[in-house]
C-alpha positions in Angstrom: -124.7 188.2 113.0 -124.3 189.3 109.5 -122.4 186.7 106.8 -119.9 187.9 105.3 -121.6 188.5 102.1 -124.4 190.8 104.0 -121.5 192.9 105.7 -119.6 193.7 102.2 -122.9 194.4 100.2 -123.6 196.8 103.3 -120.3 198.3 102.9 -121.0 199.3 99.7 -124.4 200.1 100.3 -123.2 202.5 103.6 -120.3 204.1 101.9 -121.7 205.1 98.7 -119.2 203.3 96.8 -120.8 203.8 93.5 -120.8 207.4 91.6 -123.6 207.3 89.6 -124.0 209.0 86.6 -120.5 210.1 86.6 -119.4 212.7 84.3 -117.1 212.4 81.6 -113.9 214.3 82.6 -111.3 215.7 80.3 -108.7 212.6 79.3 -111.2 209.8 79.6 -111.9 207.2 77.1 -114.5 204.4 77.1 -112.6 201.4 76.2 -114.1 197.6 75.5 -111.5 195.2 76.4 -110.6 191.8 73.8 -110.6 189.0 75.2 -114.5 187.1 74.1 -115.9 188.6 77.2 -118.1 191.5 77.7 -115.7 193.9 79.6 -115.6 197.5 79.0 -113.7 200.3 80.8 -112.5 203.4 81.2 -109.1 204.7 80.5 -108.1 208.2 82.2 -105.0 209.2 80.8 -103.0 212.7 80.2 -101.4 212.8 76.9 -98.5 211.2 77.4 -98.1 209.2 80.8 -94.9 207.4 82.0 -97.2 204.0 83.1 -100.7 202.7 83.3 -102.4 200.8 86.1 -105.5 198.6 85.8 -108.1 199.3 88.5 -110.1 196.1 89.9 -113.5 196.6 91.2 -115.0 195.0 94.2 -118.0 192.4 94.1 -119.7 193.1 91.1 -123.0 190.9 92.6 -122.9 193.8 95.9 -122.9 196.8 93.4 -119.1 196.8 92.6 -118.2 198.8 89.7 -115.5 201.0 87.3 -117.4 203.9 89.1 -116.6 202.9 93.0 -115.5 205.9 94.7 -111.9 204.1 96.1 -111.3 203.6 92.3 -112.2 207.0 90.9 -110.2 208.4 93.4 -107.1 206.3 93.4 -107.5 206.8 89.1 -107.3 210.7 89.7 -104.5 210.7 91.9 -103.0 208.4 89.3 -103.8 210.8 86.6 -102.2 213.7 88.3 -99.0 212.0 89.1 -98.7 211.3 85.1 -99.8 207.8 85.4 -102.6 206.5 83.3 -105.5 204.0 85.1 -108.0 201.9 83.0 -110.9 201.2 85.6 -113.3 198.6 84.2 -116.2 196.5 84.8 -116.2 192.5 84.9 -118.2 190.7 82.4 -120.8 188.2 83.3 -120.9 187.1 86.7 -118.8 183.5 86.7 -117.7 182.4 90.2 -114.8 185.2 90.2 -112.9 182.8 87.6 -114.4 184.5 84.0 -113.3 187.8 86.5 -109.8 186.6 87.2 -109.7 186.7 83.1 -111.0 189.6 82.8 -108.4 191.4 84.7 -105.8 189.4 82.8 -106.9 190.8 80.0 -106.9 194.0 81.2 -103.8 194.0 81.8 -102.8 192.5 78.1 -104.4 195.4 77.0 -102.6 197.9 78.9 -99.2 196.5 78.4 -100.2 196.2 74.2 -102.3 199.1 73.1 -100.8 201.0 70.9 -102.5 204.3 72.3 -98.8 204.8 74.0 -95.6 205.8 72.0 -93.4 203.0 74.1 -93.8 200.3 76.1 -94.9 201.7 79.6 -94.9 199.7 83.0 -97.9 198.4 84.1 -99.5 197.9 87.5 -102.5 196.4 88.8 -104.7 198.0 91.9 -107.7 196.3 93.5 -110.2 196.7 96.1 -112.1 194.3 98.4 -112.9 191.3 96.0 -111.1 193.5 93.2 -107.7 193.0 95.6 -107.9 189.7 95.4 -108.6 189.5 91.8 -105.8 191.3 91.3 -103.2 189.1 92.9 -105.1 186.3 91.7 -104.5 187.9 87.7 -101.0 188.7 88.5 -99.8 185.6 89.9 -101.2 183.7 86.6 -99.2 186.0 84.1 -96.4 185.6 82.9 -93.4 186.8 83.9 -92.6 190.7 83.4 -96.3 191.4 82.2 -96.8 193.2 85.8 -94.2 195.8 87.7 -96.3 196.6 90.7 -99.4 195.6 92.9 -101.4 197.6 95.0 -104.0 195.9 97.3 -107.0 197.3 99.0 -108.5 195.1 102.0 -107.7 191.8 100.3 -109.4 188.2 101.3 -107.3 185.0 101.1 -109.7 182.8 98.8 -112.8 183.2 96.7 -113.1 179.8 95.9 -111.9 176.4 95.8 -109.3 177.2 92.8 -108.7 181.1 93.7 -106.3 181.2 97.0 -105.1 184.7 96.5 -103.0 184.5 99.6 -100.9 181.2 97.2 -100.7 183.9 94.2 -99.2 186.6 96.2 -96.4 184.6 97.3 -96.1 183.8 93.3 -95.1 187.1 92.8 -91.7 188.8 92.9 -92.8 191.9 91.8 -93.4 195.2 94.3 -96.1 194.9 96.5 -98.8 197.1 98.6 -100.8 195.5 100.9 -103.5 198.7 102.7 -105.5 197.3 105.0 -108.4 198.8 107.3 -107.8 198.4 110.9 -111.1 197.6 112.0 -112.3 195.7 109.1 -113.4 192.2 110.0 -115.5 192.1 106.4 -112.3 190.0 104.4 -109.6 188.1 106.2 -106.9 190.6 105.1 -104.4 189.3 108.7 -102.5 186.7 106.3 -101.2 189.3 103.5 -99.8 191.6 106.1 -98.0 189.0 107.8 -96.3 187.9 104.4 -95.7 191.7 103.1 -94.1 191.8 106.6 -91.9 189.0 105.9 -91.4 190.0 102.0 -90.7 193.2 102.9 -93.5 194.9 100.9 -94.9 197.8 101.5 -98.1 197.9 104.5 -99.9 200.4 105.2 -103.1 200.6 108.0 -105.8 203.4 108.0 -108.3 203.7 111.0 -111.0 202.2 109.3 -113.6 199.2 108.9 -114.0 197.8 105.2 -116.4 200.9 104.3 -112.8 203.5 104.6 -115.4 206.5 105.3 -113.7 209.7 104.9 -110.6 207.8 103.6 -110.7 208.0 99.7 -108.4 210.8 99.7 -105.8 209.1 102.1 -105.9 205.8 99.9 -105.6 207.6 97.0 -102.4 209.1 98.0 -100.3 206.2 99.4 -101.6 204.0 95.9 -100.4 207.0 94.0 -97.2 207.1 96.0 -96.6 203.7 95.5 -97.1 203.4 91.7 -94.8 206.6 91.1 -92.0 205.2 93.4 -92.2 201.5 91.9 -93.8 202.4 88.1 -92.1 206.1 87.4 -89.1 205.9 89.6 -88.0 202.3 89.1 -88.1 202.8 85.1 -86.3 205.9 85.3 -83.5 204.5 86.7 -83.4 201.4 84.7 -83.1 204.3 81.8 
């Protein structure tokens, strides 16, 4: 039977989840994030977008990049809705804590560049080990420095000190918790049952942790979420 760790670096390995040599498309920026860490990413933006979302990678020791297919598709839906994603790469590999600061970082950056002419809402989007990163991140901030969260196949705890499942009940911002049917790669059973209860957002494809032939679906419902909880949501507080 394979470990756990053998059956996500073969997820990533079967789906392809890394574009390589990826071109650079009209409205992206290479960006190095502050923060005394080597962390550098990609910000694809139209010229004047109504909120930005940081985009959390999976394992970065199984292959997990800015350029995994779920995230450069979930960032182009983004774009296209008017909403700007910064997709990035962790710095050196440190247990998934030096990570967890890296996407706090992240998301200083996003909420206080001034590449925007206002303030914009910010959301956070992970996948896999990037998921749980991102609740992780969120959960540590402080209050108001995240809107949303959008969650891709999620696991409950990467380490001693890193119960994602404990951060997510932190939160009291929106919420999206996708999940693959089939998947039996992360323990993702726990955060439905609390969106349940929360009353956050779920949403199941027919799929196993590699979501072949699903990009395009995920995309969509992440998209839909951060323009009903980012776009909307601010609008009306207008």
């Amino acid at each position: 039977m394979l470990s756990t760790v053998d059956r996500d670096r073969r997820s990533h390995a079967l789906e392809g989840g890394l574009i390589t040599g990826q071109a650079q498309r009209p409205g992206m920026t290479d960006v190095p994030i502050p923060g005394g860490r080597d962390v550098r990413g990609t910000l694809e933006a139209s010229d004047d977008p109504g909120a930005v979302v940081v985009a959390c990678p999976p394992h970065p020791q199984h292959g997990g990049s800015r350029t995994d297919q779920r995230l450069v598709a979930v960032s182009t839906a983004l774009q296209e809705a008017g909403i700007a994603c910064l997709r990035f790469d962790y710095g050196a590999w440190d247990d998934g804590y030096g990570e967890r600061e890296d996407v706090r970082n992240a998301v200083r950056w996003a909420r206080e560049t001034d590449r925007w002419d206002s303030d914009l809402p910010v959301g956070v989007f992970g996948y896999s080990f990037g998921a749980s990163q991102a609740l992780l991140a969120a959960g540590g901030l402080e209050d108001g420095a995240v809107d949303a969260v959008s969650v891709l196949a999620p696991t409950a705890r990467l380490g001693d000190e890193l119960d994602a499942l404990e951060a997510y009940e932190r939160l009291s911002v929106p919420v999206q918790v996708c999940y693959g049917e089939r998947d039996t790669t992360v323990e993702w059973e726990p955060f439905v049952e609390r969106a349940r209860n929360r009353g956050d957002d779920v949403t199941s494809f027919p799929a196993d942790h590699f979501f072949l032939g699903k990009r395009t679906e995920i995309a969509s419902t992440v998209s839909d979420f951060f323009e009903r909880t980012l776009l909307e949501s601010d609008a009306l507080e207008g």
